[in-house]
C-alpha positions as CSV (number, residue, x, y, z in Angstrom):
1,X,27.2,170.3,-180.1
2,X,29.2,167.4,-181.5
3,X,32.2,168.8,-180.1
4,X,31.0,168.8,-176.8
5,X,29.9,165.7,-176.9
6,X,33.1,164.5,-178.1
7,X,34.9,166.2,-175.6
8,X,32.4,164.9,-172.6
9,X,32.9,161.6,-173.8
10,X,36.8,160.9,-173.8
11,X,36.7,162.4,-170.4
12,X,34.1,159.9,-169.2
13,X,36.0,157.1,-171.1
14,X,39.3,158.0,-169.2
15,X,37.4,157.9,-166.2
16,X,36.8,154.4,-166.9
17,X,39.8,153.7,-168.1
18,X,41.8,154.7,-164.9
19,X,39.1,152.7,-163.0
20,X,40.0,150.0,-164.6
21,X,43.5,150.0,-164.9
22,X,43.6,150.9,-161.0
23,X,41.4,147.6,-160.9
24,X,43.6,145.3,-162.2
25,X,46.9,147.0,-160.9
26,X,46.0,147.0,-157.7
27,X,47.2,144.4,-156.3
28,X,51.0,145.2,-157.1
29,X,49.7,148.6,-154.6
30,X,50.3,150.4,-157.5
31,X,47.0,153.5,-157.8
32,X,46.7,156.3,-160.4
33,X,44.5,158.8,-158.6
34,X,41.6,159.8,-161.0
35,X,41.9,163.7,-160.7
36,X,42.0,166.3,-162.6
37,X,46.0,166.2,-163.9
38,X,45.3,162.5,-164.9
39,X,42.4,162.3,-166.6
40,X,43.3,165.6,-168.4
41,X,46.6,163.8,-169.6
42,X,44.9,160.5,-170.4
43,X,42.3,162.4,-172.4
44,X,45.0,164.6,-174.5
45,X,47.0,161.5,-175.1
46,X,45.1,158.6,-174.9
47,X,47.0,155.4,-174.4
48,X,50.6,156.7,-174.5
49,X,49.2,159.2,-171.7
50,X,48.7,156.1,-169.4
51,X,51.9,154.5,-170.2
52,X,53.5,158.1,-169.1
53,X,51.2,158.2,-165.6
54,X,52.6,154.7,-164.7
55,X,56.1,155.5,-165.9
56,X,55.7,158.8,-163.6
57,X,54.8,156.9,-160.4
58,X,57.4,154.1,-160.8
59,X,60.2,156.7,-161.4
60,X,58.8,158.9,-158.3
């Protein structure tokens, strides 16, 4: 049960996280979508994982 709850809550704190970012970024029309790929990667990684998703959509 901890696990889960573990696992539940870095995916909910990505979510936020994205929100956020895509907040404050926004006005430089730069957007992260918040799917499944991203959240997935910022979860597994954390911050380097965002720094990789904004690195990704500047390079493409």
């Amino acid at each position: 049960m901890k696990k889960v709850y573990s696992i539940v809550r870095r995916i909910v704190l990505s979510i936020i996280i994205l929100y956020c970012v895509n907040l404050i970024i926004y006005t430089s029309s730069v957007v992260i979508p918040i799917n499944y790929a991203s959240v997935g990667i910022l979860s597994l990684l954390g911050l380097p994982g965002l720094i990789s998703l904004l690195v990704i959509y500047f390079i493409i």
